[in-house]
PyMOL Python script that loads the backbone (N, CA, C, O; Angstrom):
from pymol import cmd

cmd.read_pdbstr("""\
ATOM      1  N   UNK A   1     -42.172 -26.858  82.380  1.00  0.00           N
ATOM      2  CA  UNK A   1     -41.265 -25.734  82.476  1.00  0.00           C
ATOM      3  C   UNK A   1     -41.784 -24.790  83.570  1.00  0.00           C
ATOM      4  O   UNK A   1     -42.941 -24.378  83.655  1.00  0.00           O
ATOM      5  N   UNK A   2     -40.641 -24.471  84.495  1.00  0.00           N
ATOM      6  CA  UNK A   2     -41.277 -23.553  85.544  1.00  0.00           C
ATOM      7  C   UNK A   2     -41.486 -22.060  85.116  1.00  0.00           C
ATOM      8  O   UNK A   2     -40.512 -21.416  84.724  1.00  0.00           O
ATOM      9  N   UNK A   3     -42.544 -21.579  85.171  1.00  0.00           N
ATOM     10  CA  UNK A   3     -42.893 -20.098  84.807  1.00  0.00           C
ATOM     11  C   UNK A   3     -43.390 -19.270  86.116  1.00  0.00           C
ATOM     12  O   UNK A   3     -43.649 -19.775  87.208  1.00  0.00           O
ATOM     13  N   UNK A   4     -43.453 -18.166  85.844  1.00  0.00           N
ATOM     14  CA  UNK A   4     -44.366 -16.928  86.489  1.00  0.00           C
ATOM     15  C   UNK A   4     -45.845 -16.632  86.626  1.00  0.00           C
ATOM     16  O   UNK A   4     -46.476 -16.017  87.487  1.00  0.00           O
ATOM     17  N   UNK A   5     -46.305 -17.428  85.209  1.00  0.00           N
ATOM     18  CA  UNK A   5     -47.705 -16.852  85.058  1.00  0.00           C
ATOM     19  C   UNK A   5     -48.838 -17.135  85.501  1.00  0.00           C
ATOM     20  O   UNK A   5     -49.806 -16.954  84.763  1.00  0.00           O
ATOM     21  N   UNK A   6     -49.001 -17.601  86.689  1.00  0.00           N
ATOM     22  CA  UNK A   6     -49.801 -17.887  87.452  1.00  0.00           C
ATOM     23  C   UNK A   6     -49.849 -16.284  88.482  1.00  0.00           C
ATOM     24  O   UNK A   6     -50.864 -15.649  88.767  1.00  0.00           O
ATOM     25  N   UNK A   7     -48.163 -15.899  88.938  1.00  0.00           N
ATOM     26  CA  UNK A   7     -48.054 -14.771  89.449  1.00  0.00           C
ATOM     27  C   UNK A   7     -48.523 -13.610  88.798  1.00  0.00           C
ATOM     28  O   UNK A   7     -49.426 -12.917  89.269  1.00  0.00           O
ATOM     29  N   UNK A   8     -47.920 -13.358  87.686  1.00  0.00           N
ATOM     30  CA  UNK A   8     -48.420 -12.320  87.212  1.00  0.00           C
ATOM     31  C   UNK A   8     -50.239 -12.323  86.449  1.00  0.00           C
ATOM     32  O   UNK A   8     -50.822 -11.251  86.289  1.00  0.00           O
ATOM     33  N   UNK A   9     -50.632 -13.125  86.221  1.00  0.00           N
ATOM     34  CA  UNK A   9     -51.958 -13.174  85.939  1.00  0.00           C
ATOM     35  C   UNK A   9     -52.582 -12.606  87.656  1.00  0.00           C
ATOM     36  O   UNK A   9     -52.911 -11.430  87.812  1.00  0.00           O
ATOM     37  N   UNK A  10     -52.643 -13.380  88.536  1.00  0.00           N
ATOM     38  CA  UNK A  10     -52.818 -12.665  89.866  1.00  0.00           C
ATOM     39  C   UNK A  10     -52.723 -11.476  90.019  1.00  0.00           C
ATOM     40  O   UNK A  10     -53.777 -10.846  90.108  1.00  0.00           O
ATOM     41  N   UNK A  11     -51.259 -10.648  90.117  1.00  0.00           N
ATOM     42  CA  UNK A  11     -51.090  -9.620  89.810  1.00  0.00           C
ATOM     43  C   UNK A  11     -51.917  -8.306  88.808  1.00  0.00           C
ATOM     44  O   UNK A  11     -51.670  -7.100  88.805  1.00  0.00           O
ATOM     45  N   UNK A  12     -52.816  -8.976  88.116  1.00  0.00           N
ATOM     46  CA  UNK A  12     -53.030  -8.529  87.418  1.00  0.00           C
ATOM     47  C   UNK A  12     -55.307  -8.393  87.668  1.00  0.00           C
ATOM     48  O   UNK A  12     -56.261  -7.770  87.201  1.00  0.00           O
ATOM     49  N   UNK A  13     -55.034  -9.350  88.589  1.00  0.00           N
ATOM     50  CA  UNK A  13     -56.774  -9.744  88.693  1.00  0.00           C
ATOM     51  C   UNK A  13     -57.379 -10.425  87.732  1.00  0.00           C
ATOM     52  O   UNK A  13     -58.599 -10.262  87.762  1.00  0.00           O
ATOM     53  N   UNK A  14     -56.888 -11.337  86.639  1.00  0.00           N
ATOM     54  CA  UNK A  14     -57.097 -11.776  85.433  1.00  0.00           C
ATOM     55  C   UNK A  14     -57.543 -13.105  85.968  1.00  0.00           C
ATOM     56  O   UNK A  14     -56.824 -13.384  86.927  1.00  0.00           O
ATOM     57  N   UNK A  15     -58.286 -13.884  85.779  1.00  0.00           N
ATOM     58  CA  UNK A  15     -59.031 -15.553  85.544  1.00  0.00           C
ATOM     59  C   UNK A  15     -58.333 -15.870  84.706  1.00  0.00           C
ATOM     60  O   UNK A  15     -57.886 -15.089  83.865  1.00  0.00           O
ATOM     61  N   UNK A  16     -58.077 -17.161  84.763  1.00  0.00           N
ATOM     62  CA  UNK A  16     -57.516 -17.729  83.267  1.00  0.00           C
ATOM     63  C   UNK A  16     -58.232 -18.265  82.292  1.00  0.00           C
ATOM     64  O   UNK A  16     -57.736 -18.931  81.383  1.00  0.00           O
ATOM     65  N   UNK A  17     -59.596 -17.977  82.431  1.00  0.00           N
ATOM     66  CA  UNK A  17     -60.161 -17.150  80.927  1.00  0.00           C
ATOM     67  C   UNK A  17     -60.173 -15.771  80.482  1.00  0.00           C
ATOM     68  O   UNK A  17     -60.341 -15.303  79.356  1.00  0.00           O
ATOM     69  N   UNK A  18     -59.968 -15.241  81.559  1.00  0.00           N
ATOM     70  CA  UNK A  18     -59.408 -13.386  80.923  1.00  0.00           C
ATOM     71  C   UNK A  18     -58.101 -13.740  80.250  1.00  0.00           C
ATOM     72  O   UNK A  18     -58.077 -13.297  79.102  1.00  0.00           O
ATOM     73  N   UNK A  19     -56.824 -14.505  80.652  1.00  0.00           N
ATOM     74  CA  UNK A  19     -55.703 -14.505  80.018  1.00  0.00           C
ATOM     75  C   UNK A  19     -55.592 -15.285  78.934  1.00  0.00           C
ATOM     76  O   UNK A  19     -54.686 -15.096  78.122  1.00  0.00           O
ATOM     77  N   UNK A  20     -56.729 -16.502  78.752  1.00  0.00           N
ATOM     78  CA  UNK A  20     -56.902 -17.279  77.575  1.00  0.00           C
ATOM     79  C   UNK A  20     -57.420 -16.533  76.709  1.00  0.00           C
ATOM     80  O   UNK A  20     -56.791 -16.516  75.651  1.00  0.00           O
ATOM     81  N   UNK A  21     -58.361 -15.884  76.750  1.00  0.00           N
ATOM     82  CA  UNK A  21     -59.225 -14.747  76.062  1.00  0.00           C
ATOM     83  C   UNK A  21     -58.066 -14.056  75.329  1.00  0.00           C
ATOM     84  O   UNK A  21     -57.589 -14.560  74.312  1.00  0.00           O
ATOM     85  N   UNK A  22     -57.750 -13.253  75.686  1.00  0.00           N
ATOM     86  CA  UNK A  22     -56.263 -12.160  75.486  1.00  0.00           C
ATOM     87  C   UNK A  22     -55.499 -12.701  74.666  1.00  0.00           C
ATOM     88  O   UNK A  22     -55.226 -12.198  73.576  1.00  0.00           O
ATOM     89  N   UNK A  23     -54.804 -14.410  75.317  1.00  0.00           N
ATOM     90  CA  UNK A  23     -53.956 -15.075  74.041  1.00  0.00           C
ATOM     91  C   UNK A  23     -54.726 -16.121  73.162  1.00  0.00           C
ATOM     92  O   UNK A  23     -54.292 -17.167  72.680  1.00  0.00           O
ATOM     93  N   UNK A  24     -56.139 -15.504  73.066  1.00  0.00           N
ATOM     94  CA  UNK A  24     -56.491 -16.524  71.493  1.00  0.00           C
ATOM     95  C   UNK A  24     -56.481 -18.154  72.271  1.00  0.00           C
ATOM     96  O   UNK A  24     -56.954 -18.956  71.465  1.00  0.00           O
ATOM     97  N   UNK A  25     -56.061 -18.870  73.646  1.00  0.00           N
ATOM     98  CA  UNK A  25     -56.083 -19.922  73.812  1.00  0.00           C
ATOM     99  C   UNK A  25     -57.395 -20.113  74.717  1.00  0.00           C
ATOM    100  O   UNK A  25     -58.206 -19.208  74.915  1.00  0.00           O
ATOM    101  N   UNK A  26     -57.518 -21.693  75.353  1.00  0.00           N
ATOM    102  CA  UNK A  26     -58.424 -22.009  76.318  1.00  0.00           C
ATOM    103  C   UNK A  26     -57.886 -21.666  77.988  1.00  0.00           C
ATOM    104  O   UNK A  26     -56.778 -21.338  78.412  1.00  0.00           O
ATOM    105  N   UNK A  27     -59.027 -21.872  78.597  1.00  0.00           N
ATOM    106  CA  UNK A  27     -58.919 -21.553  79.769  1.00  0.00           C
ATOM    107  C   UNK A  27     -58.250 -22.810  80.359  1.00  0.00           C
ATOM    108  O   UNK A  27     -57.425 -22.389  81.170  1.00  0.00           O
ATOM    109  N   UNK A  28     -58.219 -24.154  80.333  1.00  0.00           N
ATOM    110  CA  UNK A  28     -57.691 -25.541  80.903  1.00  0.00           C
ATOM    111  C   UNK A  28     -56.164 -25.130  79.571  1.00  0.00           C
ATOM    112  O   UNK A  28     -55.332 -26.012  79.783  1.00  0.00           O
ATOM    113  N   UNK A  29     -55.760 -24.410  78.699  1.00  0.00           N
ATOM    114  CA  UNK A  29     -54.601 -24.081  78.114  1.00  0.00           C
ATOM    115  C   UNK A  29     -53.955 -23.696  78.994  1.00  0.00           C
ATOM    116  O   UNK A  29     -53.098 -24.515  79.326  1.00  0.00           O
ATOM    117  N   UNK A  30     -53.962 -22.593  79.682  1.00  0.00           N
ATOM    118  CA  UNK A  30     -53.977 -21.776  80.628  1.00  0.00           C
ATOM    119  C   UNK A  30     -53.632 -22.727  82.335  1.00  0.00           C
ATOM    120  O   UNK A  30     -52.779 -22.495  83.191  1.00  0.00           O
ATOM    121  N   UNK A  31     -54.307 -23.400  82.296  1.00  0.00           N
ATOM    122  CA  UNK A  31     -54.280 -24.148  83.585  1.00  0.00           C
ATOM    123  C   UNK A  31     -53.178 -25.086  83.252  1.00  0.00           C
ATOM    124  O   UNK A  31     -52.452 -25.286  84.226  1.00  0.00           O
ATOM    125  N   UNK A  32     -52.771 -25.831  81.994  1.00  0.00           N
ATOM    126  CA  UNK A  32     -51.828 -26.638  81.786  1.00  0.00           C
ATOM    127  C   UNK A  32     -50.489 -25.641  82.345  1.00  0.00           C
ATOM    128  O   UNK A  32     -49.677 -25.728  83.266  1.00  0.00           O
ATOM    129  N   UNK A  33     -50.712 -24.839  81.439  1.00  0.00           N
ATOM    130  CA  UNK A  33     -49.393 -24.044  81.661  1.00  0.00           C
ATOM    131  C   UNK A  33     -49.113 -23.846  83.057  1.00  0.00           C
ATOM    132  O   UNK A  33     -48.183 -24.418  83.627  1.00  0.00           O
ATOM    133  N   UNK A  34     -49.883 -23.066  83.602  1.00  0.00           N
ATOM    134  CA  UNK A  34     -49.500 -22.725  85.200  1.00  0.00           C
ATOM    135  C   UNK A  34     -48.970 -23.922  85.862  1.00  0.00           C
ATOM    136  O   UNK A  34     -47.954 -23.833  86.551  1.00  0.00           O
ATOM    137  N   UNK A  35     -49.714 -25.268  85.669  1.00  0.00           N
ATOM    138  CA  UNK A  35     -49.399 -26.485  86.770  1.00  0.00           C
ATOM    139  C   UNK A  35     -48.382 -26.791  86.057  1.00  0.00           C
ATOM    140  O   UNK A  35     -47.946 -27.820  86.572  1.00  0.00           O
ATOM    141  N   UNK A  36     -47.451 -26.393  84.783  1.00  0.00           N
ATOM    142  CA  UNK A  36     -46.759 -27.133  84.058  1.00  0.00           C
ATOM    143  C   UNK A  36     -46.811 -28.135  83.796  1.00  0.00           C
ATOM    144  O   UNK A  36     -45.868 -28.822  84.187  1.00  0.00           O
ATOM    145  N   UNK A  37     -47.832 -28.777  83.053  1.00  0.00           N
ATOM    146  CA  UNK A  37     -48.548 -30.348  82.421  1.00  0.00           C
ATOM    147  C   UNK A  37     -47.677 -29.895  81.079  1.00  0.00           C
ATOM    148  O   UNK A  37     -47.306 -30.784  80.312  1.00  0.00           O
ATOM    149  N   UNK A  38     -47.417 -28.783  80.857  1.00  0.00           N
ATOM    150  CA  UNK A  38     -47.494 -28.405  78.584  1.00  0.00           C
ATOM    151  C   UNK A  38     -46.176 -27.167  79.134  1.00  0.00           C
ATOM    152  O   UNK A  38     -45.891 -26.616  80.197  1.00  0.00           O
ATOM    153  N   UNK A  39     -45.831 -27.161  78.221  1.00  0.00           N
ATOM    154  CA  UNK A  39     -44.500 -26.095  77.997  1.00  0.00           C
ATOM    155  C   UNK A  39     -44.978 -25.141  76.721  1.00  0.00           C
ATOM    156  O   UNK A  39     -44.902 -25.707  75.631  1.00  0.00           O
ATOM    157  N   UNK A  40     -45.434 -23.843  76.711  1.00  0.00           N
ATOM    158  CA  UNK A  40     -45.677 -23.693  75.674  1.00  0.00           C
ATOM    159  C   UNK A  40     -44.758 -23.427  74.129  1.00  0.00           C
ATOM    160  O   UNK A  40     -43.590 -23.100  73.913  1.00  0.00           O
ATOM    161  N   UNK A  41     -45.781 -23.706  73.344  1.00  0.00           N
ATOM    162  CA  UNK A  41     -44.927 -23.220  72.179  1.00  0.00           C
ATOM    163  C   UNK A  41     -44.212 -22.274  72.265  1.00  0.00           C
ATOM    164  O   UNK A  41     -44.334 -21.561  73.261  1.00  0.00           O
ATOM    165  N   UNK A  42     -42.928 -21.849  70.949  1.00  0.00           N
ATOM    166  CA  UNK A  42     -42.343 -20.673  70.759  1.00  0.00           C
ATOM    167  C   UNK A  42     -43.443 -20.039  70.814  1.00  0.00           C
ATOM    168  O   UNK A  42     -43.938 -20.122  71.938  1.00  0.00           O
ATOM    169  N   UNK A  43     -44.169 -19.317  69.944  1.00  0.00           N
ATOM    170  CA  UNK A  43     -44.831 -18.459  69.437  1.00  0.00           C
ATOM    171  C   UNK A  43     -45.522 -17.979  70.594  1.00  0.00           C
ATOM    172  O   UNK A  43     -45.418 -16.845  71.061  1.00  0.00           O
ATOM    173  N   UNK A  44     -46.554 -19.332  71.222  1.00  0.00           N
ATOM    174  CA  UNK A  44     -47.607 -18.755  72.283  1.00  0.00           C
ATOM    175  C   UNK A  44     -46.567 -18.007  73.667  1.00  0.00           C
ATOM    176  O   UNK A  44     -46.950 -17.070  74.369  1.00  0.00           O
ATOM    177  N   UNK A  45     -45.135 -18.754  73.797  1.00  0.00           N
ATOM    178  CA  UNK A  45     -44.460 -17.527  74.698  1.00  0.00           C
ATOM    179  C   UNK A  45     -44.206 -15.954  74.344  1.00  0.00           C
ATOM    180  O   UNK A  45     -44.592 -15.020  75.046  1.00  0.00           O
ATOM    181  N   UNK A  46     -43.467 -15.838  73.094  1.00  0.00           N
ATOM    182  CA  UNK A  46     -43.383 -15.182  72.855  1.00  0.00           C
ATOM    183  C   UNK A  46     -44.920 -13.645  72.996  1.00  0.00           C
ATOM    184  O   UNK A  46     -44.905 -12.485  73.409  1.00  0.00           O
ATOM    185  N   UNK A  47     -45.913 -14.478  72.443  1.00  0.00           N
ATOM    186  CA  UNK A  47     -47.201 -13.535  72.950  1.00  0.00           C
ATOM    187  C   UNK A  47     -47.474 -13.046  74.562  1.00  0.00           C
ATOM    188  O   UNK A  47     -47.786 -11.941  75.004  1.00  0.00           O
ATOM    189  N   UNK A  48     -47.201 -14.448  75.302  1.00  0.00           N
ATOM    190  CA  UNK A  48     -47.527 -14.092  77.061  1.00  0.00           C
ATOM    191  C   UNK A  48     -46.376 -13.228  77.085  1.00  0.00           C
ATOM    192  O   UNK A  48     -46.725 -12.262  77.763  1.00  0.00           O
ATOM    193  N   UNK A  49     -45.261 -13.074  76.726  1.00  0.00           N
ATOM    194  CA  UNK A  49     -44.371 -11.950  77.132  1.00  0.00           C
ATOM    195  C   UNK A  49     -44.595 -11.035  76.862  1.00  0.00           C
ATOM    196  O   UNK A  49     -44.148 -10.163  77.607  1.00  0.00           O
ATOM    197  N   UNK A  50     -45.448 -10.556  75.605  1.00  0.00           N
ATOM    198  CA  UNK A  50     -45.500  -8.920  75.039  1.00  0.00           C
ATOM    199  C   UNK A  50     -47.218  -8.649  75.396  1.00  0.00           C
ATOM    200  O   UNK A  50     -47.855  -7.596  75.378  1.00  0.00           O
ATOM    201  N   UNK A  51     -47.564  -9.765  75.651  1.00  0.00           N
ATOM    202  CA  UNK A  51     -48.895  -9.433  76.903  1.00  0.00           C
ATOM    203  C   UNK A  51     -48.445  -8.548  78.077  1.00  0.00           C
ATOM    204  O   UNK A  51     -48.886  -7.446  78.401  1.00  0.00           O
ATOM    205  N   UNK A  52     -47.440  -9.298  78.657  1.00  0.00           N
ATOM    206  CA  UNK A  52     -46.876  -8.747  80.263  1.00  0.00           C
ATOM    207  C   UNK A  52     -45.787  -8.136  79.943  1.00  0.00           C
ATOM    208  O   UNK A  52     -44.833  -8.199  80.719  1.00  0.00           O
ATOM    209  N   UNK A  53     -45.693  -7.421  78.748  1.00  0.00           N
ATOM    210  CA  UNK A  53     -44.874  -6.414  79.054  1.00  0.00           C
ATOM    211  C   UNK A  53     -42.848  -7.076  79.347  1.00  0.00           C
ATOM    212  O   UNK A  53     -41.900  -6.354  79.657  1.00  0.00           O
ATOM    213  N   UNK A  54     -42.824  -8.469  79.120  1.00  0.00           N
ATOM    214  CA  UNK A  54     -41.623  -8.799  80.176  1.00  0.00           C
ATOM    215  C   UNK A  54     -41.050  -9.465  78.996  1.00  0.00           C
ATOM    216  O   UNK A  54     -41.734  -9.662  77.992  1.00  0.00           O
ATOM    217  N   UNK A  55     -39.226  -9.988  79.127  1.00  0.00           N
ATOM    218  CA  UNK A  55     -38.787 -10.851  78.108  1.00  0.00           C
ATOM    219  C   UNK A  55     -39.417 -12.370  78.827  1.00  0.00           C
ATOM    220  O   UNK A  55     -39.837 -12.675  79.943  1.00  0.00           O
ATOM    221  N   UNK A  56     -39.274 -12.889  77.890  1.00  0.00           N
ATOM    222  CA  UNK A  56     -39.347 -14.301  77.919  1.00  0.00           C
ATOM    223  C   UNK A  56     -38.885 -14.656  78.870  1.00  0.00           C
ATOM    224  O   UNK A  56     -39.644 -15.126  79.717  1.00  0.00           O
ATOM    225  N   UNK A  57     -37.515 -14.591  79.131  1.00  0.00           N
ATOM    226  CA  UNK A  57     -36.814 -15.095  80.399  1.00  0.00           C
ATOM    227  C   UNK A  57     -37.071 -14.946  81.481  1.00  0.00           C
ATOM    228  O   UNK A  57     -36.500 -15.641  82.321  1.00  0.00           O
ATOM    229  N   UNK A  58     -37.953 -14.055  81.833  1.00  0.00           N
ATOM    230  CA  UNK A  58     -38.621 -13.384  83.000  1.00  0.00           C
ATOM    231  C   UNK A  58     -39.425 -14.009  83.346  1.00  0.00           C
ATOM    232  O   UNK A  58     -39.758 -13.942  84.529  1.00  0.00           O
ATOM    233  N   UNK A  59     -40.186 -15.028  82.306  1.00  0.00           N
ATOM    234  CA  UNK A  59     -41.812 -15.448  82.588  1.00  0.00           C
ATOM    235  C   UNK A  59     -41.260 -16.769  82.772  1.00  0.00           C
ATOM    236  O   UNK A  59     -41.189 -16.949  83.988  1.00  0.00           O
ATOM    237  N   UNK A  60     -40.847 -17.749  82.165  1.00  0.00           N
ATOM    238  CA  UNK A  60     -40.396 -19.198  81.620  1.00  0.00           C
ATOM    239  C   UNK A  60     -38.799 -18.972  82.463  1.00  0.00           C
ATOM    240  O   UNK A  60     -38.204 -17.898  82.548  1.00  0.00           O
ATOM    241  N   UNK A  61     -38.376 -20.195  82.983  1.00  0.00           N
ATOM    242  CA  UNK A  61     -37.109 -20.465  83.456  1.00  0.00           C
ATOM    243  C   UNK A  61     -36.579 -21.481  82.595  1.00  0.00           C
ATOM    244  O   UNK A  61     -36.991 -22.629  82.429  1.00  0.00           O
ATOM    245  N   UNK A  62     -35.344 -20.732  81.929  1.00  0.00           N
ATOM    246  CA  UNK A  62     -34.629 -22.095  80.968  1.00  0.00           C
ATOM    247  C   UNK A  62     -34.096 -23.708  81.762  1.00  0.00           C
ATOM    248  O   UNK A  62     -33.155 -23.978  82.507  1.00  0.00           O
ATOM    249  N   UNK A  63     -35.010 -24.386  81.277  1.00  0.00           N
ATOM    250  CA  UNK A  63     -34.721 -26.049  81.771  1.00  0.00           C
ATOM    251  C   UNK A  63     -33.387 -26.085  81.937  1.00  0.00           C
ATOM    252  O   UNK A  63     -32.910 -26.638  82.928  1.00  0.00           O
ATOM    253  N   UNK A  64     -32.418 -25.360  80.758  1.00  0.00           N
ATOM    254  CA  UNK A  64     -31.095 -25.790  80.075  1.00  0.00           C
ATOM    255  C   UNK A  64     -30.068 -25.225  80.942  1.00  0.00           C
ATOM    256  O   UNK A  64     -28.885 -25.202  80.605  1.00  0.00           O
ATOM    257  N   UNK A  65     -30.600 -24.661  82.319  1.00  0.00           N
ATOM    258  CA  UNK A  65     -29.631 -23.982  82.645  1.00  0.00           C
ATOM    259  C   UNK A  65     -29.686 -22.410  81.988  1.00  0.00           C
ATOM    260  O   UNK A  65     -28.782 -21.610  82.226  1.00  0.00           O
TER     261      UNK A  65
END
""", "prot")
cmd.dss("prot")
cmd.show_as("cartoon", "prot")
cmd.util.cbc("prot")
cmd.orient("prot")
């Protein structure tokens, strides 16, 4: 799934063990996501969004159209 959070972690000066740290996950969690290997769960999106402040839709691009 194509996302943002590679941008906004940047944005932010964060490693993706500062942002794994933050959401309770791993740092190669973190790296899946960005290269999009893993789509994350409901739940774990729902957290990266109220991390960054943003809706969901902002971070994650719906596959579905």
């Amino acid at each position: 799934m194509k996302n943002r959070l590679r941008v906004l972690r940047a944005e932010r000066g964060w490693t993706q063990e500062d942002l794994g740290k933050a959401l309770g996950v791993s740092r190669q969690a973190i790296n899946a996501l960005e290269t999009e290997k893993h789509d994350p769960s409901l739940d774990l999106a729902y957290r990266i969004a109220a991390l960054f402040d943003q809706p969901v839709e902002t971070i994650f691009e719906n596959p579905h159209g």
